[in-house]
C-alpha positions as CSV (number, residue, x, y, z in Angstrom):
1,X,102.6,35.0,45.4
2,X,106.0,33.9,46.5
3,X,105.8,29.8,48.0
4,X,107.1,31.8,50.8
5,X,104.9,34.5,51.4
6,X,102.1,31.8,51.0
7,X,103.3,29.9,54.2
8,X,103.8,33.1,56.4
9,X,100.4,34.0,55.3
10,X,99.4,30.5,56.6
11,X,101.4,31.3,60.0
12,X,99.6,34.4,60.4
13,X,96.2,32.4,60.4
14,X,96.7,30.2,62.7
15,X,98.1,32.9,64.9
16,X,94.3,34.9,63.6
17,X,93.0,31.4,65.1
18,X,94.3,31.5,68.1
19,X,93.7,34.9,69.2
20,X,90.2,34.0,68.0
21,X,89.9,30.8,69.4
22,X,89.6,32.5,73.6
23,X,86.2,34.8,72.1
24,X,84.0,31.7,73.2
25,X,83.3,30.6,76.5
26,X,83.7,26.8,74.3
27,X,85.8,26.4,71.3
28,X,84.3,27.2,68.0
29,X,87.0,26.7,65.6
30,X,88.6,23.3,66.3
31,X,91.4,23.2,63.4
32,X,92.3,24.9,60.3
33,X,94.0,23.0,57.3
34,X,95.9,24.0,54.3
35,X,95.3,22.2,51.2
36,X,95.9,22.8,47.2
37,X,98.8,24.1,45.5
38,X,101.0,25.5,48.9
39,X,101.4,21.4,49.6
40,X,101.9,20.4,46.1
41,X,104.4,22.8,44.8
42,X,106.9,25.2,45.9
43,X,105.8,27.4,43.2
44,X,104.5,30.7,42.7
45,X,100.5,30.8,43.4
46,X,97.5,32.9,43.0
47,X,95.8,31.6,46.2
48,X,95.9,30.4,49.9
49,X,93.8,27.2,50.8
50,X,92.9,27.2,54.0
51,X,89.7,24.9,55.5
52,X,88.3,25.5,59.3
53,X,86.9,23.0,61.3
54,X,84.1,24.6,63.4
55,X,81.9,23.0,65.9
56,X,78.3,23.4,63.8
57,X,76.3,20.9,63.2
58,X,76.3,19.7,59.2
59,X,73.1,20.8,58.6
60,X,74.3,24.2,58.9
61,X,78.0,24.1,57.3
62,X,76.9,21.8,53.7
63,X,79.4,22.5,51.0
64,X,79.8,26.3,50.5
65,X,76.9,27.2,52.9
66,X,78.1,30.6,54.9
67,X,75.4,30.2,58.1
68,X,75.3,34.3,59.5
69,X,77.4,33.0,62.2
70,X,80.0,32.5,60.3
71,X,79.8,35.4,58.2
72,X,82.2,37.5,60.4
73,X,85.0,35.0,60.3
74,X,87.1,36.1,57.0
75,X,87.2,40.2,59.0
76,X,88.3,38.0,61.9
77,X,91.3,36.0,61.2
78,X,92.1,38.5,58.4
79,X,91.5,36.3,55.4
80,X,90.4,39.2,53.0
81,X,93.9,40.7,53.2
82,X,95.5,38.7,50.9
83,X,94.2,35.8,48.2
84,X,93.0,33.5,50.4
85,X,90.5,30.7,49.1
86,X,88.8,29.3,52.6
87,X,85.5,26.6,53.2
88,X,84.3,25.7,56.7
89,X,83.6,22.3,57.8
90,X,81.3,21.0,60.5
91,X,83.7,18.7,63.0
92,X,81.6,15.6,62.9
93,X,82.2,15.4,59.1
94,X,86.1,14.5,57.7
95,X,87.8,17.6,56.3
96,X,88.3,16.1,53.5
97,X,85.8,16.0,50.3
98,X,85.8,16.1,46.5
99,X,88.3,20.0,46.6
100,X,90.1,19.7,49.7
101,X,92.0,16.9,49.2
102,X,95.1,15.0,51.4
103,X,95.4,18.5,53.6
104,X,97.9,19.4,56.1
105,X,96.5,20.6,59.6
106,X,98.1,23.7,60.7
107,X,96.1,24.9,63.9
108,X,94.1,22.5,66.4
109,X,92.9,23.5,69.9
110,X,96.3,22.5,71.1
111,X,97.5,26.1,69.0
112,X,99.5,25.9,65.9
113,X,101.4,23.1,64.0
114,X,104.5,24.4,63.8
115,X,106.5,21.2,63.2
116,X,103.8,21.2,60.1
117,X,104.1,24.8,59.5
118,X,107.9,24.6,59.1
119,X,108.2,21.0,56.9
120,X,105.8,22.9,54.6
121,X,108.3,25.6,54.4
122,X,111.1,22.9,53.8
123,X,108.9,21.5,51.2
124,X,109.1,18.2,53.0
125,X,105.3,18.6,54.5
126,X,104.1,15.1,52.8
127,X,104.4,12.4,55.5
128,X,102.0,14.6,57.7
129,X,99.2,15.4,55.4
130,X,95.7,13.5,55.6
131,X,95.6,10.4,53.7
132,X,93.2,9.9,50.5
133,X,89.8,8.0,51.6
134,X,89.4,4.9,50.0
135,X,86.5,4.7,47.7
136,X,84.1,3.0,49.4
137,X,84.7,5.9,52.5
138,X,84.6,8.1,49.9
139,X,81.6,7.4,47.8
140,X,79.6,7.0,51.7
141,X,80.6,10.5,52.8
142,X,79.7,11.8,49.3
143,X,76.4,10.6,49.5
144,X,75.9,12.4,53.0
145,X,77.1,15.5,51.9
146,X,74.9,15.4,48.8
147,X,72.0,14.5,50.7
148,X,72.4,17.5,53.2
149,X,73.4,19.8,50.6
150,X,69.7,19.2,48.4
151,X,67.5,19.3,52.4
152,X,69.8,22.7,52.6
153,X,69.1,24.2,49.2
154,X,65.1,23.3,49.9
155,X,65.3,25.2,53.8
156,X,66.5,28.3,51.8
157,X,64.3,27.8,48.6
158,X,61.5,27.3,50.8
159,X,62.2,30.4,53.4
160,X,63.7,32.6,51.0
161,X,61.2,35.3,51.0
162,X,60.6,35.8,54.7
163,X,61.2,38.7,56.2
164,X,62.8,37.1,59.2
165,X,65.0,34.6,56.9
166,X,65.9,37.4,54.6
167,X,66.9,39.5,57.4
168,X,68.9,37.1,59.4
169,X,70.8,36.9,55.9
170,X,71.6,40.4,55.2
171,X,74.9,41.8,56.5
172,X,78.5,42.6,56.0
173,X,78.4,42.1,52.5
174,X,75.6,39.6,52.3
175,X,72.4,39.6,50.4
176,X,70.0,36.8,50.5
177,X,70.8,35.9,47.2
178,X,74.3,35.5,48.1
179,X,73.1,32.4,50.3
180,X,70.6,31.4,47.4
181,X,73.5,31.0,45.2
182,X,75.7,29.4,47.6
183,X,73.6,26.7,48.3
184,X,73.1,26.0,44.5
185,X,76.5,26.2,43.3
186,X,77.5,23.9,46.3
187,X,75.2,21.1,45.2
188,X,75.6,21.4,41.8
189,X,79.8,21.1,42.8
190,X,78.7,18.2,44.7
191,X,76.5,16.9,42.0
192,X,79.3,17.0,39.7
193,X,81.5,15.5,42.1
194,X,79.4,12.4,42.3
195,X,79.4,12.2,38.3
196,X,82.9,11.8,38.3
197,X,83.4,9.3,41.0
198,X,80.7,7.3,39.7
199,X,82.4,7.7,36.5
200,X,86.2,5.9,37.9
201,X,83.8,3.4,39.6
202,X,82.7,2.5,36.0
């Protein structure tokens, strides 16, 4: 898609999130963040990044986990219309990690960014992304993640064949497996991750 079209797709999300945001008596999504090619380039790309913030606790949002909670959120602030590539992170953790790197915060509880939403769209969006971690912040949050992605991977392992766990994780679209693989592939991704920063500490 047209660099264009990818940041009126972004204004149409945080407009998604908005509407969405007065469903709950308290807030549930805090923020939403675009991050990936849309910041780095005003080329043509195959995909939206987008990352929510949402007030769960980590234990339930580890990398790639989809908590049945959440599972209604791509129908409700329409990302299944177009290519859009989206993750969920709990508040208390930084949006930032290993994929979503330096991002650009579109919506907050405040409503949408436009002054961020329109220097994207100018291509002058840099001076109000995230900045990088350093890698002592970096390696600590790392660490965190990895260690609440494997406790994560072991709930499911462990509970995978209850009936009651198996049909909590069945619905629009989603199989238990679907979660089974999810929390693999997101500590592998993570185990990987950790590799390769160990690597540049080297």
């Amino acid at each position: 898609m047209r660099h264009e079209t990818a940041v009126r797709r972004l204004r149409t999300i945080t407009d998604r999130c908005e509407q969405a945001s007065g469903l709950w008596d308290e807030r549930f999504i805090l923020g939403a963040y675009a991050f990936g090619t849309v910041l780095n380039s005003r080329s043509d790309l195959d995909v939206v990044q987008v990352a929510f913030v949402l007030d769960l606790p980590p234990d339930d949002l580890t990398w790639q986990a989809l908590p049945p909670s959440c599972v209604g959120l791509a129908r409700l602030l329409d990302l299944d219309k177009t290519p859009v590539e989206w993750h969920l992170r709990p508040s208390v953790w930084p949006v930032s990690n290993h994929v979503i790197r330096r991002p650009l915060r579109i919506w907050s509880a405040d409503g949408p960014d436009v002054a961020a939403l329109d220097a994207l769209g100018r291509g002058d969006a840099e001076p109000l992304r995230l900045p990088e971690p350093d890698d002592a912040t970096a390696r600590e949050q790392l660490a965190a993640e990895l260690a609440a992605s494997l406790a994560h991977l072991h709930r499911v392992e462990q509970r995978y064949w209850e009936p009651d766990w198996r049909r909590e994780h069945r619905g629009s679209g989603l199989h238990p497996e679907d979660h089974l693989w999810r929390a693999v592939h997101g500590h592998l991704d993570l185990l990987a991750a950790d590799r390769e920063l160990r690597g540049h500490a080297a």
